[in-house]
C-alpha positions as a Markdown table, in Angstrom:
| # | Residue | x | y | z |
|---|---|---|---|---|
| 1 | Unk | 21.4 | 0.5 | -7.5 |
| 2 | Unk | 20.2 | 3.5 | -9.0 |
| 3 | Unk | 22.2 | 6.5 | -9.4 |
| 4 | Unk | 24.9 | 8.3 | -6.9 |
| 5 | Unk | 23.7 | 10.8 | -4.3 |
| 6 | Unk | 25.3 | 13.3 | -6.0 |
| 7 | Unk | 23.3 | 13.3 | -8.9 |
| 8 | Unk | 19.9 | 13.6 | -7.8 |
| 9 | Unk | 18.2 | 16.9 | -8.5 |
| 10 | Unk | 14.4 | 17.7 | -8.8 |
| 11 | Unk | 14.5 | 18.0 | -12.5 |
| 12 | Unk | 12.9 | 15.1 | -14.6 |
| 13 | Unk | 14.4 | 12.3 | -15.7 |
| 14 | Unk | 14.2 | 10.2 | -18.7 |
| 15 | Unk | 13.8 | 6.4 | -19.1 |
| 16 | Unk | 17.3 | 6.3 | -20.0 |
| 17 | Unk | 18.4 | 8.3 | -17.0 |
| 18 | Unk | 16.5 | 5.9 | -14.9 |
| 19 | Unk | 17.0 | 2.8 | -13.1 |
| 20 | Unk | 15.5 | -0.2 | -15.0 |
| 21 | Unk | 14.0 | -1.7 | -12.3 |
| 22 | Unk | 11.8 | 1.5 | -11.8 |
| 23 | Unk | 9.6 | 0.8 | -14.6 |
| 24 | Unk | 10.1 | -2.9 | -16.2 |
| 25 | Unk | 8.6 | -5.5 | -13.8 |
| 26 | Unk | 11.3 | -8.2 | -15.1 |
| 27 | Unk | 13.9 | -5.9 | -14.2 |
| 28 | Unk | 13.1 | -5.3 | -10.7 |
| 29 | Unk | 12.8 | -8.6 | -10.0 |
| 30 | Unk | 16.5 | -9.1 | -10.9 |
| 31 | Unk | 17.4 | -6.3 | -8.9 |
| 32 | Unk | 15.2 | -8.0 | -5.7 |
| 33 | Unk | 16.9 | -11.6 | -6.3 |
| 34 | Unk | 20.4 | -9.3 | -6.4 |
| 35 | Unk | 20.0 | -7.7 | -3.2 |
| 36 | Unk | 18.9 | -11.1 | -1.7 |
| 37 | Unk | 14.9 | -9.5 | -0.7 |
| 38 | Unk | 12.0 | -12.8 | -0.2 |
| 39 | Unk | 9.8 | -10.6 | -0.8 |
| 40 | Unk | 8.6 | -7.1 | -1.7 |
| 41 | Unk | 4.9 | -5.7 | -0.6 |
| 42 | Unk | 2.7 | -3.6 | -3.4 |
| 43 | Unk | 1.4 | -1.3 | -2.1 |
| 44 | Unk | -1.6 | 0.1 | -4.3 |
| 45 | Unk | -1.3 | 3.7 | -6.0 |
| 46 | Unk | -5.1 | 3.4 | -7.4 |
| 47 | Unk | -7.8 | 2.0 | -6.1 |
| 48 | Unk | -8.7 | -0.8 | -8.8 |
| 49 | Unk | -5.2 | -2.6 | -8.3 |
| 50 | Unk | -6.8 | -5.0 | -5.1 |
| 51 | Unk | -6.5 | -9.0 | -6.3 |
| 52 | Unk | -7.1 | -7.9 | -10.2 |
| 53 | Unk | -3.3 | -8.6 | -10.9 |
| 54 | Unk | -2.3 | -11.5 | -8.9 |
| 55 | Unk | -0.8 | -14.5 | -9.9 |
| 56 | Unk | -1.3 | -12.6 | -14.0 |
| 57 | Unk | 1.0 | -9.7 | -13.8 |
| 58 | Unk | 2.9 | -9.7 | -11.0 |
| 59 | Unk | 6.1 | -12.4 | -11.0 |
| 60 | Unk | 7.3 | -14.3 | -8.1 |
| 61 | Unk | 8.6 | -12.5 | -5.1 |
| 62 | Unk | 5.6 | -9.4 | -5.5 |
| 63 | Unk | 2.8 | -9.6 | -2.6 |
| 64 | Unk | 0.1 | -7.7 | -3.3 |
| 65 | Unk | -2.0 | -5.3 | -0.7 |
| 66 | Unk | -5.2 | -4.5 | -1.0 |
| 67 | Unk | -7.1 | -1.1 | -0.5 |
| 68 | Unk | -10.6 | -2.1 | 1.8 |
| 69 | Unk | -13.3 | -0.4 | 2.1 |
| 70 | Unk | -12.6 | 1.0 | 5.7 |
| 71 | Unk | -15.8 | 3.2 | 6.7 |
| 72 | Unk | -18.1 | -0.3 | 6.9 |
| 73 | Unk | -17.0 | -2.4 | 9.8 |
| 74 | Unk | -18.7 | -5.5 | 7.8 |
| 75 | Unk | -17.9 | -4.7 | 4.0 |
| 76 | Unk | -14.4 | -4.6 | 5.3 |
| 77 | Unk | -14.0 | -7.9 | 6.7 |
| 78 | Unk | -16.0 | -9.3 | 3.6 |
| 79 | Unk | -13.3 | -7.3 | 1.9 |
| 80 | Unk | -10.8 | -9.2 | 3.7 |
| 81 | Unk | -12.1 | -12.2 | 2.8 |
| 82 | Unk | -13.1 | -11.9 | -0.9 |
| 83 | Unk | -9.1 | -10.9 | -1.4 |
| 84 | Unk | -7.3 | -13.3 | 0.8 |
| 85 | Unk | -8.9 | -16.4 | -1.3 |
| 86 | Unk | -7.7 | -14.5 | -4.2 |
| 87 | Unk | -4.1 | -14.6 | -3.0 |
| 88 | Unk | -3.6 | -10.9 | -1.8 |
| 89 | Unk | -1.3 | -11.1 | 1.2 |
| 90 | Unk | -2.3 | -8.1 | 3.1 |
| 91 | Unk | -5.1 | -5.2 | 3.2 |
| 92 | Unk | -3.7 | -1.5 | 4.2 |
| 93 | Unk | -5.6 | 0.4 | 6.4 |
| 94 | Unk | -5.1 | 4.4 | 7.8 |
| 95 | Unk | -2.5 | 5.0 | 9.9 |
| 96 | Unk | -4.6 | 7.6 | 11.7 |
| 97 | Unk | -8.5 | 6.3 | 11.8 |
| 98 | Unk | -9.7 | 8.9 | 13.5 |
| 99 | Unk | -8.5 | 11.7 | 10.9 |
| 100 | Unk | -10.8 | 10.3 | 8.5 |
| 101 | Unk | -13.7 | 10.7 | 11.1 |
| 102 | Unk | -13.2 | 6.4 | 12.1 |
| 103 | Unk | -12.9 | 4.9 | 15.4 |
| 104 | Unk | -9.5 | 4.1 | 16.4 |
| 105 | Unk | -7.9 | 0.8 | 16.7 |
| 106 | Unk | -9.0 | 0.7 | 20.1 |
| 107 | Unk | -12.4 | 0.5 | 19.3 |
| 108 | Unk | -13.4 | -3.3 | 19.5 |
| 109 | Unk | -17.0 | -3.0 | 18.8 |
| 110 | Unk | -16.2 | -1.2 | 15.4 |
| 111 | Unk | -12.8 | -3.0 | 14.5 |
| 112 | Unk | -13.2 | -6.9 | 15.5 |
| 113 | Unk | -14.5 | -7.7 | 12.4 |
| 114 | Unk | -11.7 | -6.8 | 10.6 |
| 115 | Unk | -9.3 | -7.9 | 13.2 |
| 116 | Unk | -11.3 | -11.6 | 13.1 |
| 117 | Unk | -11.2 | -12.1 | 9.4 |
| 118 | Unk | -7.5 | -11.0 | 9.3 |
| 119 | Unk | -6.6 | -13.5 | 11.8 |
| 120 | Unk | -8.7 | -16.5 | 10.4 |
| 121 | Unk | -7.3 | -15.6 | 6.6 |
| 122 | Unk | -3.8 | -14.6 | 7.6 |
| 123 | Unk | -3.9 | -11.4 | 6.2 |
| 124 | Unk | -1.6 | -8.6 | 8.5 |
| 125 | Unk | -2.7 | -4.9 | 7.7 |
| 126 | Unk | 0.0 | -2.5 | 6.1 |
| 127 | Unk | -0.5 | 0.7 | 7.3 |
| 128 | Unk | 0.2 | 3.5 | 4.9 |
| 129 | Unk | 0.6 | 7.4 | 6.5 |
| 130 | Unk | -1.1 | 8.5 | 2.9 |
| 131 | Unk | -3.9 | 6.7 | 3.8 |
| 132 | Unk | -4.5 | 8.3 | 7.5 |
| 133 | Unk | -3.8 | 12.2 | 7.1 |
| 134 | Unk | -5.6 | 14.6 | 4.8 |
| 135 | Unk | -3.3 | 17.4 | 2.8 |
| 136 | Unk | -3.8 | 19.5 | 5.8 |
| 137 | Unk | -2.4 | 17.6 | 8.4 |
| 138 | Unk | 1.2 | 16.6 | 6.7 |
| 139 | Unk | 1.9 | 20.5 | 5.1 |
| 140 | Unk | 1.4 | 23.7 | 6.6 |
| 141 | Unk | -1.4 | 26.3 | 5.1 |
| 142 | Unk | -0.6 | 29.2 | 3.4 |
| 143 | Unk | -1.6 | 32.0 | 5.0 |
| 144 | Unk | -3.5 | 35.0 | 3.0 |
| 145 | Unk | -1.6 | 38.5 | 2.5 |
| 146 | Unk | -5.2 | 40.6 | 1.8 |
């Protein structure tokens, strides 16, 4: 799928230079059927997507993931919750907790919550490196020449 090695580059491309599957919903879910996938996780680029879209927008072999709200132990299990009986799959979390000034997974008195109402509703976390490292941490800082 998609376009040889050869041709990628870093300048823009068009609709018509792209793959169909990149932008038209219908179209990707050919491709998935095609390459024989069950299933393919969404993971949200904006905070509002959650369980607005499912079962409305998104066709067949889509799972959704929701974004929770991660720095209230209790508002995130509720979070958990509220989604799963909406049909979201899964709820991604940080990769690195403690970069955003959170306990780490190894904190049971802050986490078990979370970890309790994802086992009761089935829900596995997705963790997402985006959602764990601030600017700073994943490029190096430019350094002043005055």
């Amino acid at each position: 799928m998609g376009r040889p090695k050869e041709e990628w580059g870093l300048n823009p491309s068009t609709f018509s230079e792209m793959w169909l599957g990149s932008y038209d919903i219908h179209e990707r879910v050919r491709d998935i059927n095609r390459n024989g996938i069950l299933a393919s996780m969404c993971f949200p680029s904006y905070a509002g997507f959650s369980a607005r879209r499912v079962g409305r927008e998104l066709p067949g072999p889509f799972r959704p993931l929701a974004i929770a709200p991660v720095w209230d132990r209790d508002e995130l299990a509720e979070e958990v919750r509220r989604v799963a009986a909406k049909g979201v799959k899964a709820v991604t979390m940080p990769e690195l907790p403690h970069i955003q000034r959170l306990p780490n997974y190894h904190d049971l008195e802050y986490w078990d919550p979370f970890f309790r109402a994802s086992a009761r509703t089935t829900s596995p976390c997705g963790c997402t490196s985006d959602r764990g490292s601030p600017p700073s941490a994943t490029r190096p800082t430019r350094r002043s020449t005055t």
